[in-house]
KEPA-25535 format. One record per atom (N, C-alpha, C, O): x, y, z. Coordinates in pm, whole numbers, padded with zeros to 5 digits, always signed. Example, Ala and Ser with C-alpha at 12.3 -4.5 7.8 and 13.67 -1.06 7.14 Angstrom:
<pts>
+01319-00569+00780;+01230-00450+00780;+01320-00330+00780;+01424-00332+00846;+01285-00225+00708;+01367-00106+00714;+01290+00003+00787;+01341+00114+00804;
</pts>
This chain:
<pts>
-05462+10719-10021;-05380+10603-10053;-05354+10598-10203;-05451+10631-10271;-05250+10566-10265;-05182+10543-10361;-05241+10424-10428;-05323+10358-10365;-05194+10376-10599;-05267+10281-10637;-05144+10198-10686;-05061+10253-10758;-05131+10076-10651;-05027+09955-10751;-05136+09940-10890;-05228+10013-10929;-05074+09798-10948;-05136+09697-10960;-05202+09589-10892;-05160+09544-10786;-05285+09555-10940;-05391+09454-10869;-05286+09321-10864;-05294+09238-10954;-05217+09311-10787;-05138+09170-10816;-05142+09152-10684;-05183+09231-10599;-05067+08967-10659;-05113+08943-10530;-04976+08886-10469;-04911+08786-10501;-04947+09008-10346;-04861+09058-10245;-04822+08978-10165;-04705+08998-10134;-04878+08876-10106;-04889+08841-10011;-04827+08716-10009;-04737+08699-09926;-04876+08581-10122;-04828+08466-10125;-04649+08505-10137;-04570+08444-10065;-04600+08611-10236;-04449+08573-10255;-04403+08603-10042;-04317+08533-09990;-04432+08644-10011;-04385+08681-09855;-04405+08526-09794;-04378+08510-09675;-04439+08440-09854;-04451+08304-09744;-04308+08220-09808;-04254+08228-09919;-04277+08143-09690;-04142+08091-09719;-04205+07984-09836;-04321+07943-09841;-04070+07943-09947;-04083+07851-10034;-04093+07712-09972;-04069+07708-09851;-04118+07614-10025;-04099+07494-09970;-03973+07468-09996;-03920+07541-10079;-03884+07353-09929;-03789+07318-09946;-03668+07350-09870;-03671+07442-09788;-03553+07276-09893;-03423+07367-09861;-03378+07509-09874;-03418+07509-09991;-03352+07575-09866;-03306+07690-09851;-03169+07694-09905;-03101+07615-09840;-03101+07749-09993;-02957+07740-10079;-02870+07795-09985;-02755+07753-09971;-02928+07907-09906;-02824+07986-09846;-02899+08073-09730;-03022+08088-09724;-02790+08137-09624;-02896+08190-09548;-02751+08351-09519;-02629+08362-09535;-02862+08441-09473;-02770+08566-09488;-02803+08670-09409;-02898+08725-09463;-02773+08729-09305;-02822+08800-09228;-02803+09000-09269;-02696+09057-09249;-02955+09091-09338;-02938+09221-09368;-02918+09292-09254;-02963+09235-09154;-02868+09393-09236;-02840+09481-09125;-02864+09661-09132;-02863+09700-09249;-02879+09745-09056;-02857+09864-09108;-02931+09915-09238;-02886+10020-09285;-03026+09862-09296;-03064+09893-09405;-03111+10040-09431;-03162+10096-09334;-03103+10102-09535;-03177+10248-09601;-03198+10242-09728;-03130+10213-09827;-03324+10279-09703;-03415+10272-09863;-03460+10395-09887;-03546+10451-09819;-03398+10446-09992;-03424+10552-10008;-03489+10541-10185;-03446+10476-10281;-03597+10627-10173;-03680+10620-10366;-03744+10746-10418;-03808+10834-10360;-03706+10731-10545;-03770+10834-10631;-03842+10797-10753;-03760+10731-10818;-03924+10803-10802;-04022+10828-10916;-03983+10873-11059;-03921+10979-11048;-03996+10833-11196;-03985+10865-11264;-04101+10831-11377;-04170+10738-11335;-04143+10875-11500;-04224+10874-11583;-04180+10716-11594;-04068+10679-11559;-04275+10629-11644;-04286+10467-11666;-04169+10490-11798;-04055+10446-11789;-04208+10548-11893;-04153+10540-12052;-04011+10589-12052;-03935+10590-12149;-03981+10641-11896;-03787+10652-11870;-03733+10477-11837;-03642+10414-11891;-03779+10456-11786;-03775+10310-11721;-03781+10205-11796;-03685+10130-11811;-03870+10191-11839;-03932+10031-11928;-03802+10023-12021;-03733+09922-12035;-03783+10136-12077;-03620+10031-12191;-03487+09965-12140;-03400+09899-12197;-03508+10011-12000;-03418+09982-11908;-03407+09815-11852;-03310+09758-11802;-03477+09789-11867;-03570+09688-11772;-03603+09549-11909;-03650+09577-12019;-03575+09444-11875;-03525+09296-11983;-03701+09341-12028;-03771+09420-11964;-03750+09249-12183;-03855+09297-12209;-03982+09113-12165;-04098+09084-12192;-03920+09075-12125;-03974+08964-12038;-04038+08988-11894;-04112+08919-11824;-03970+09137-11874;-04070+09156-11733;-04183+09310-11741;-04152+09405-11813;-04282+09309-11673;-04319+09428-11689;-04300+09509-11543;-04295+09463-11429;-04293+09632-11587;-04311+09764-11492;-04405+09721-11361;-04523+09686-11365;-04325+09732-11248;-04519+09764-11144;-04485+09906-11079;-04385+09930-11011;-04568+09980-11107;-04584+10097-11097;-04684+10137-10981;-04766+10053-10947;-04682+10266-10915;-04751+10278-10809;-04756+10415-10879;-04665+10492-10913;-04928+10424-10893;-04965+10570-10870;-04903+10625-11058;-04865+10736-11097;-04914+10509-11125;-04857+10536-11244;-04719+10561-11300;-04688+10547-11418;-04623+10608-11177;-04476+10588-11168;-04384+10468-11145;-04409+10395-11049;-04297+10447-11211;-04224+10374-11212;-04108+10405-11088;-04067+10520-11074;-04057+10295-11000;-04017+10388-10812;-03842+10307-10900;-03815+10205-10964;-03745+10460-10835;-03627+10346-10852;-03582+10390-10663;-03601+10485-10588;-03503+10231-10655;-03486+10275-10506;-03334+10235-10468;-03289+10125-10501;-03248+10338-10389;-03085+10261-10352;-03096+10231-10251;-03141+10306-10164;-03054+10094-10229;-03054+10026-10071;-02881+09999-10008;-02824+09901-10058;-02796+10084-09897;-02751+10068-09837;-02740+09998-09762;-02855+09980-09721;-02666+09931-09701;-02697+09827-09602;-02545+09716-09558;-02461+09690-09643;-02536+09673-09436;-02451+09574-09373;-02479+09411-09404;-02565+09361-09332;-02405+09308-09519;-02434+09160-09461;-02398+09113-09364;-02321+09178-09294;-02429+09022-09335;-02373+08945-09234;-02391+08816-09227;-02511+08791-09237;-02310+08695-09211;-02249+08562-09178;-02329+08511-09356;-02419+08427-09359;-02280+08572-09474;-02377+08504-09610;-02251+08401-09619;-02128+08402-09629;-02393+08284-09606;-02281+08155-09655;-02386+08052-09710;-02500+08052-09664;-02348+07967-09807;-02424+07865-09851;-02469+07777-09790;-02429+07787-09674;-02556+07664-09807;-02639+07580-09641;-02501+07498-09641;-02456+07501-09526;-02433+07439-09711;-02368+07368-09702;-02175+07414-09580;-02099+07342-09515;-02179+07559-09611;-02093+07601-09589;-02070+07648-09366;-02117+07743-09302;-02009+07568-09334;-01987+07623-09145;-02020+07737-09139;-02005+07813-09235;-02085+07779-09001;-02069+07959-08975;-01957+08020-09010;-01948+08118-09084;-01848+07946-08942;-01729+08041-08916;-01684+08082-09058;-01604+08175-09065;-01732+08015-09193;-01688+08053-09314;-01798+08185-09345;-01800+08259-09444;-01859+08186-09261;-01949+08302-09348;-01900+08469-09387;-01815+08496-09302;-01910+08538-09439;-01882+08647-09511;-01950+08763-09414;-02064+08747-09372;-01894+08850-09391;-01914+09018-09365;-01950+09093-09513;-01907+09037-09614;-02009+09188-09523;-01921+09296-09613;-02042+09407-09612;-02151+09382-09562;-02011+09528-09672;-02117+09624-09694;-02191+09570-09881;-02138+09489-09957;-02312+09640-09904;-02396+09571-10032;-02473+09706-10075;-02565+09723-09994;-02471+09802-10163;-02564+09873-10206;-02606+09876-10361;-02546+09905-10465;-02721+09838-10334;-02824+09818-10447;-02866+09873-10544;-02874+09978-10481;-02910+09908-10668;-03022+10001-10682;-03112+09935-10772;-03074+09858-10861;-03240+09967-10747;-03338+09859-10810;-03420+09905-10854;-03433+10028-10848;-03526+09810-10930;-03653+09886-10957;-03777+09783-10934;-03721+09674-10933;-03858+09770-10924;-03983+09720-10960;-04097+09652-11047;-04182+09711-11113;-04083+09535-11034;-04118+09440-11163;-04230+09379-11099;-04274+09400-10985;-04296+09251-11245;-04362+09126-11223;-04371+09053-11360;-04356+09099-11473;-04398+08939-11324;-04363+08820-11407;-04462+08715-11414;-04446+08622-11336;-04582+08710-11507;-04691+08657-11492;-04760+08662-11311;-04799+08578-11230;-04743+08822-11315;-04844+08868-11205;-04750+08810-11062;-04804+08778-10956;-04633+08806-11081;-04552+08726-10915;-04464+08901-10916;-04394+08930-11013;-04474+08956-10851;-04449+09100-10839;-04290+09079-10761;-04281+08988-10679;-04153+09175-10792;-03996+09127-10758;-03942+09269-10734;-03988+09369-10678;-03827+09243-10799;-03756+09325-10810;-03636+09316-10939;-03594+09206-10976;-03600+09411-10986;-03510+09412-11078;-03384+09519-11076;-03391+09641-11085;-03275+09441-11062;-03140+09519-11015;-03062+09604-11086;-03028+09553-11193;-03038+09668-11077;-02941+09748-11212;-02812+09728-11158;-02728+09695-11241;-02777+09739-11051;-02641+09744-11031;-02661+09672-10880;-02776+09685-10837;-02559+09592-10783;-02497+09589-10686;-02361+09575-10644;-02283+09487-10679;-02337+09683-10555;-02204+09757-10486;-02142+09598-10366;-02228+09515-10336;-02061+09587-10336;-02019+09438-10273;-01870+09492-10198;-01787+09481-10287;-01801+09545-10074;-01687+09562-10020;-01575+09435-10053;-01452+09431-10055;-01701+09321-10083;-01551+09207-10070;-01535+09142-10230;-01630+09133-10308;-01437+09112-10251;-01406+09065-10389;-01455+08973-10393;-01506+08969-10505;-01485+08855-10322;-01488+08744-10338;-01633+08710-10343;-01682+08627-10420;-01707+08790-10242;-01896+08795-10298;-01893+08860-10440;-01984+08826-10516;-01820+08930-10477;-01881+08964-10621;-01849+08890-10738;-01897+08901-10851;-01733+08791-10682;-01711+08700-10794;-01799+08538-10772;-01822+08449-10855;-01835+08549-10611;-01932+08445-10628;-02067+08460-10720;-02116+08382-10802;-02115+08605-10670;-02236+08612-10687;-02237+08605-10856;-02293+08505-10899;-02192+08682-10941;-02183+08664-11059;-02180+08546-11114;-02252+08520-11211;-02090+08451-11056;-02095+08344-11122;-02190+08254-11093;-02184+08150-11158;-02319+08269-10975;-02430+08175-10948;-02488+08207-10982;-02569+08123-11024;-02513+08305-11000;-02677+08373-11043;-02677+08397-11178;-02758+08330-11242;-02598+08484-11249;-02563+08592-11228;-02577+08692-11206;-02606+08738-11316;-02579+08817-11099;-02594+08955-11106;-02488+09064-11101;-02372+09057-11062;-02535+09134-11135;-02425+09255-11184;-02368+09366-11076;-02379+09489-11071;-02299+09263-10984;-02215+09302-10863;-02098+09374-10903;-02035+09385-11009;-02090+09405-10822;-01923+09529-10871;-01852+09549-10707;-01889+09603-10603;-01737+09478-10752;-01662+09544-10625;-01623+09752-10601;-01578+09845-10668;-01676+09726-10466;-01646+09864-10442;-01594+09907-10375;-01660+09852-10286;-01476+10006-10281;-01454+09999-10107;-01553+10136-10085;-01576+10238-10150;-01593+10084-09968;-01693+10106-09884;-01711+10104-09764;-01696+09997-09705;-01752+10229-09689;-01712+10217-09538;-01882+10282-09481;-01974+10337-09542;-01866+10250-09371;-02003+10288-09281;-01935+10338-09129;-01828+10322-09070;-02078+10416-09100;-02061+10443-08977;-02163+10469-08875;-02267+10518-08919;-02155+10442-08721;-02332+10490-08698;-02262+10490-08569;-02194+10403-08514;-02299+10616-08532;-02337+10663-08363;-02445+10728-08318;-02487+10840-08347;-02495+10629-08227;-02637+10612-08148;-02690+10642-08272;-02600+10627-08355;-02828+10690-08342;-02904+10723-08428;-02837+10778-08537;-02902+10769-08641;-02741+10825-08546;-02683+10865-08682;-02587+10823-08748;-02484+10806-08683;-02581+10791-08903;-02528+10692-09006;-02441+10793-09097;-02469+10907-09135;-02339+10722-09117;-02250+10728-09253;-02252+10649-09319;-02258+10531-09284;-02246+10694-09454;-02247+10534-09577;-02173+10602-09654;-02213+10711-09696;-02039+10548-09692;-01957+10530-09820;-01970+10477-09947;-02072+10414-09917;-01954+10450-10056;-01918+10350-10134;-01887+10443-10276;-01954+10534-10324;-01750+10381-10325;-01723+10407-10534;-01702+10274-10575;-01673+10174-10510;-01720+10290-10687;-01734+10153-10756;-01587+10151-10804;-01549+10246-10873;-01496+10046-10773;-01340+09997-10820;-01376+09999-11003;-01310+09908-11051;-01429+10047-11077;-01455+09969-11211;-01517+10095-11290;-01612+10145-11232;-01486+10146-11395;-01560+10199-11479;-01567+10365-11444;-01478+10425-11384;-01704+10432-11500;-01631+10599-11409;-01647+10560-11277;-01625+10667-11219;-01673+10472-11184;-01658+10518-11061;-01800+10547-10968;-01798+10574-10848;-01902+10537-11037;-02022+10553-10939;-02026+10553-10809;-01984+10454-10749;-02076+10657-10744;-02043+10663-10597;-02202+10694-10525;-02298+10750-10579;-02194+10647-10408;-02281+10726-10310;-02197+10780-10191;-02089+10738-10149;-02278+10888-10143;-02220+10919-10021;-02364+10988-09925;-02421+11094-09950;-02395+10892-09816;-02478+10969-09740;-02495+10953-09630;-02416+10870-09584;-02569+10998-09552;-02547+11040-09390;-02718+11062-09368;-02773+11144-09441;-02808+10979-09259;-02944+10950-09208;-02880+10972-09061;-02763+10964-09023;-03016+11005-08983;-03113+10945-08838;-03194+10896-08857;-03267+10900-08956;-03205+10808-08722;-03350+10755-08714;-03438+10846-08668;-03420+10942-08593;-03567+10793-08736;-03695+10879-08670;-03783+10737-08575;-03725+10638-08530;-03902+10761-08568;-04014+10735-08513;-03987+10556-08564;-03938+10526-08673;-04023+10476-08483;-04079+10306-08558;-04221+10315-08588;-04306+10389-08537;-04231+10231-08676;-04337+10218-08754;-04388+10099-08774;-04502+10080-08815;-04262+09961-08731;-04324+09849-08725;-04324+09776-08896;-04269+09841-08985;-04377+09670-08922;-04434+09574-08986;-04521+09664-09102;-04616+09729-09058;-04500+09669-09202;-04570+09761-09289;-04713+09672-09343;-04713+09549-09349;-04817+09746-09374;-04957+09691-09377;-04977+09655-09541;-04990+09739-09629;-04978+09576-09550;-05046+09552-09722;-05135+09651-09736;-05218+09687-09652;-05113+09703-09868;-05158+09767-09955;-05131+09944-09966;-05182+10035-10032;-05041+09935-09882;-04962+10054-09830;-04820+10094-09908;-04726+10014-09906;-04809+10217-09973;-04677+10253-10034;-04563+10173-09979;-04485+10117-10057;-04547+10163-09818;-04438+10108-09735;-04386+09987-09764;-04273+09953-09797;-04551+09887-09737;-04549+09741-09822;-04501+09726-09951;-04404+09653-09969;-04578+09806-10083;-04489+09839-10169;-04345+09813-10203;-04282+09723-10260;-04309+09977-10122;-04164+09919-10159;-04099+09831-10074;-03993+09818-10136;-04092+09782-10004;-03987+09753-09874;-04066+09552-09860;-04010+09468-09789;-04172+09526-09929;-04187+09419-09891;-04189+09310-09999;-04291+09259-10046;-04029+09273-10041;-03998+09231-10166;-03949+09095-10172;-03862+09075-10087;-03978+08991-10247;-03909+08874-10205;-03842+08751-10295;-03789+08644-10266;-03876+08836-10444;-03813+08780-10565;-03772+08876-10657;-03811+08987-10691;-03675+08794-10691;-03610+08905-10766;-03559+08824-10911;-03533+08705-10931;-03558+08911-10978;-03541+08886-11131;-03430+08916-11161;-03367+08988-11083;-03349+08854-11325;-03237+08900-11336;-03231+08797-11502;-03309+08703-11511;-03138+08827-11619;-03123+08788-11707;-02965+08708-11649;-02880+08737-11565;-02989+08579-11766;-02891+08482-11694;-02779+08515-11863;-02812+08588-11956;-02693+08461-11857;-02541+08465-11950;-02592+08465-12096;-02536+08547-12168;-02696+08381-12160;-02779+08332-12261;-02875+08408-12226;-02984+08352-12240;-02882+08505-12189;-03039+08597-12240;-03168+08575-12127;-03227+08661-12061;-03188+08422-12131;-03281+08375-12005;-03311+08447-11919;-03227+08523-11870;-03461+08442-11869;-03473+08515-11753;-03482+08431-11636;-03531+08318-11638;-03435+08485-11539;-03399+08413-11434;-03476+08462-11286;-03553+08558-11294;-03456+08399-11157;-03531+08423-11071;-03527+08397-10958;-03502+08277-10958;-03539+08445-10813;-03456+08384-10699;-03563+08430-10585;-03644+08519-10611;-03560+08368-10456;-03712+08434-10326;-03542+08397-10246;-03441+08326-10243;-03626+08527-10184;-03593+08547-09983;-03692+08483-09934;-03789+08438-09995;-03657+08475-09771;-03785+08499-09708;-03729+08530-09583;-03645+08450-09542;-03762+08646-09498;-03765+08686-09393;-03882+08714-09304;-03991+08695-09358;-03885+08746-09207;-03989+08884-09122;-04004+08953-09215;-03954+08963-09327;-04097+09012-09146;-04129+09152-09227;-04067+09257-09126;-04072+09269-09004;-03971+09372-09289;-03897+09458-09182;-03962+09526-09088;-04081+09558-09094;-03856+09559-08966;-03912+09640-08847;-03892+09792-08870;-03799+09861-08827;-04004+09830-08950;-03953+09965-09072;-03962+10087-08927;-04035+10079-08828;-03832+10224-08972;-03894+10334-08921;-03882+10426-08987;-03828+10405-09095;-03920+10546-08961;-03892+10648-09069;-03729+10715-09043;-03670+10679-08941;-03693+10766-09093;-03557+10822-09100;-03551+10992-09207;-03628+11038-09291;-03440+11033-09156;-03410+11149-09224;-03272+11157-09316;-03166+11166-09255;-03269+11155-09447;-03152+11198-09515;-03085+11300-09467;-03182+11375-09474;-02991+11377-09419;-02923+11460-09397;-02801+11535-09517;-02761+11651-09523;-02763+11402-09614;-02641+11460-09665;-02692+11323-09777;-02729+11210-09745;-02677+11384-09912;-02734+11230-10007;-02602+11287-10136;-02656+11371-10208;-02510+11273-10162;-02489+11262-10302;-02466+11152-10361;-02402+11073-10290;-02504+11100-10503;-02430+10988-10551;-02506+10979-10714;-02603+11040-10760;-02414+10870-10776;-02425+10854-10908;-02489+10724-10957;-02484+10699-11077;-02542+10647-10882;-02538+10523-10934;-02644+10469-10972;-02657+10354-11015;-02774+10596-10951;-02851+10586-11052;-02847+10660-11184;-02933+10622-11263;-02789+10729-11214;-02737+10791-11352;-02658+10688-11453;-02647+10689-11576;-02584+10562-11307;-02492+10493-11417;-02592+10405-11475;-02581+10362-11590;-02708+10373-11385;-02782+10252-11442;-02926+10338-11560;-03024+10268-11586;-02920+10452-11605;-02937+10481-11746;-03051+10578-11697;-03119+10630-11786;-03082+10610-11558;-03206+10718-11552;-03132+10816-11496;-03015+10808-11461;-03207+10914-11488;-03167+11050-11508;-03181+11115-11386;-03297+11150-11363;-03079+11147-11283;-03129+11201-11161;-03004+11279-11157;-02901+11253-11218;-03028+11386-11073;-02922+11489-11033;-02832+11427-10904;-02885+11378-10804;-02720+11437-10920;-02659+11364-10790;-02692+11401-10642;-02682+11329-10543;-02731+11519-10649;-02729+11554-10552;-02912+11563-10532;-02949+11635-10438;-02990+11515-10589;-03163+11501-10529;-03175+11416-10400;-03109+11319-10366;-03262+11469-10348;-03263+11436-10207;-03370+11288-10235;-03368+11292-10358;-03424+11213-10215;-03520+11112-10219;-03644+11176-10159;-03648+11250-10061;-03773+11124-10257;-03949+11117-10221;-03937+11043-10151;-04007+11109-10075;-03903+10924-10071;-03946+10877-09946;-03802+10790-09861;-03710+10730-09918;-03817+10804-09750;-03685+10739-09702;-03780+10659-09593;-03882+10703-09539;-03713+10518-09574;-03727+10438-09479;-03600+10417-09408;-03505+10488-09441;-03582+10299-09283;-03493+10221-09251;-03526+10114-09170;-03630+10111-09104;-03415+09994-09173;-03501+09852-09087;-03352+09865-09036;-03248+09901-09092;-03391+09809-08873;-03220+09777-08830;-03176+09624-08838;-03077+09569-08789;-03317+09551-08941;-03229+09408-08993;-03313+09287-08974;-03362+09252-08867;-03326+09223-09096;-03406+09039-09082;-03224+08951-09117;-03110+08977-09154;-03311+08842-09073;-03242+08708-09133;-03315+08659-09219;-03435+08632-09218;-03223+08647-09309;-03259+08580-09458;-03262+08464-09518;-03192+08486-09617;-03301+08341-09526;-03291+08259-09596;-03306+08284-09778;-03387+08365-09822;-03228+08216-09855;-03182+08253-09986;-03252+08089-10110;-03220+07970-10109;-03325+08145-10174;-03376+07998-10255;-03359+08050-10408;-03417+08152-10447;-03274+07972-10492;-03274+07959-10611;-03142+07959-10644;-03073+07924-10548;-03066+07991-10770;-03193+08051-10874;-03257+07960-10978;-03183+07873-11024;-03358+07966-11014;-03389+07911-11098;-03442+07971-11258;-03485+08086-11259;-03441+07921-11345;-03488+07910-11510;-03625+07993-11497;-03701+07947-11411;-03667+08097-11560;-03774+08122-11583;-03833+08098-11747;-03765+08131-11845;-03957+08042-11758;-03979+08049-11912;-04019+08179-11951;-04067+08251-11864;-04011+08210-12035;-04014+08403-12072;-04137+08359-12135;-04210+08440-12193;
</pts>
């Protein structure tokens, strides 16, 4: 077994008290991660949060994936939003509350990326983006409309289920995340919880991986490296809380 930090896992996974801002259903997800020396990473990363590292590496990970019905509490079903969302993130904590930290997210629809920016803010980018999946096997599209163009392009099966991942386990690790960090317009650090299930993880196989969009967010990978570990969940419902002010 692998080593984190000693931080504690478990409380961010319980729902917050309160209302819920928004609720959002993930779908199709693939997590795919690779490893890099901590001292590639950390300048990357606001200096209000620190590194959580597993095994002394710093994990960056791209998450593919389907939304579904994201709408504010206030807002009817029938207004809710479709679109495809790919991620790429890394791994934080914040007086010991362990998150996530985004470098970039990919968004099919214009109109989530101009929401999301303007609530939170995060650094959404419209992209077109297409998917595909018959019986066990996946296509994922996406270039970024903006800038050179960052792209992924890849193609999975499913393998074996695996279920509910166990605390204290690489799996838990990465895949069992529920706040996330982010610098607000003024510098501020900022801060937001999910809360779902815990994914119904299985293993999966990359077949076909190229893409850029961790190179755009400042680390160094060959487009074409295959990923140290691949998962997939075929989907929670999400309830959405924040964001709120963090004191740095």
């Amino acid at each position: 077994m692998g080593h984190a930090l000693d931080l504690d896992r478990i409380t961010p996974t319980q729902r917050p008290d309160g209302r819920a801002a928004g609720t959002q259903n993930w779908r199709e997800l693939l997590f795919v991660h690779w490893t890099f020396p901590v001292d590639v990473v950390r300048p990357l990363v606001p200096p209000a949060l620190e590194l959580d590292p597993w095994d002394g590496r710093a994990w960056i990970g791209v998450v593919p994936f389907v939304m579904r019905d994201v709408r504010s509490a206030w807002m009817p079903r029938r207004l809710g939003l479709d679109f495809l969302e790919t991620n790429v993130r890394t791994y934080v904590h914040h007086r010991g509350v362990p998150g996530v930290y985004f470098f970039s997210l990919e968004a099919s629809s214009w109109l989530a990326v101009q929401v999301a920016r303007r609530v939170w803010p995060l650094p959404y980018f419209h992209a077109d983006m297409t998917t595909r999946r018959e019986a066990a096997t996946f296509t994922y599209r996406s270039t970024r409309r903006s800038g050179a163009r960052p792209y992924i392009e890849t193609s999975w099966q499913l393998g074996e289920h695996l279920g509910p991942s166990a605390a204290g386990t690489l799996d838990h690790f990465l895949l069992e995340r529920y706040v996330l960090f982010n610098t607000g317009r003024r510098g501020q650090l900022r801060s937001g919880r999910v809360h779902h299930q815990p994914y119904p993880a299985q293993r999966a196989t990359v077949t076909r991986l190229s893409q850029t969009l961790v190179t755009a967010a400042g680390v160094p990978l060959d487009a074409g490296a295959m990923p140290e570990t691949v998962h997939y969940a075929e989907g929670v419902d999400v309830e959405v809380f924040g964001p709120w002010d963090e004191d740095a």
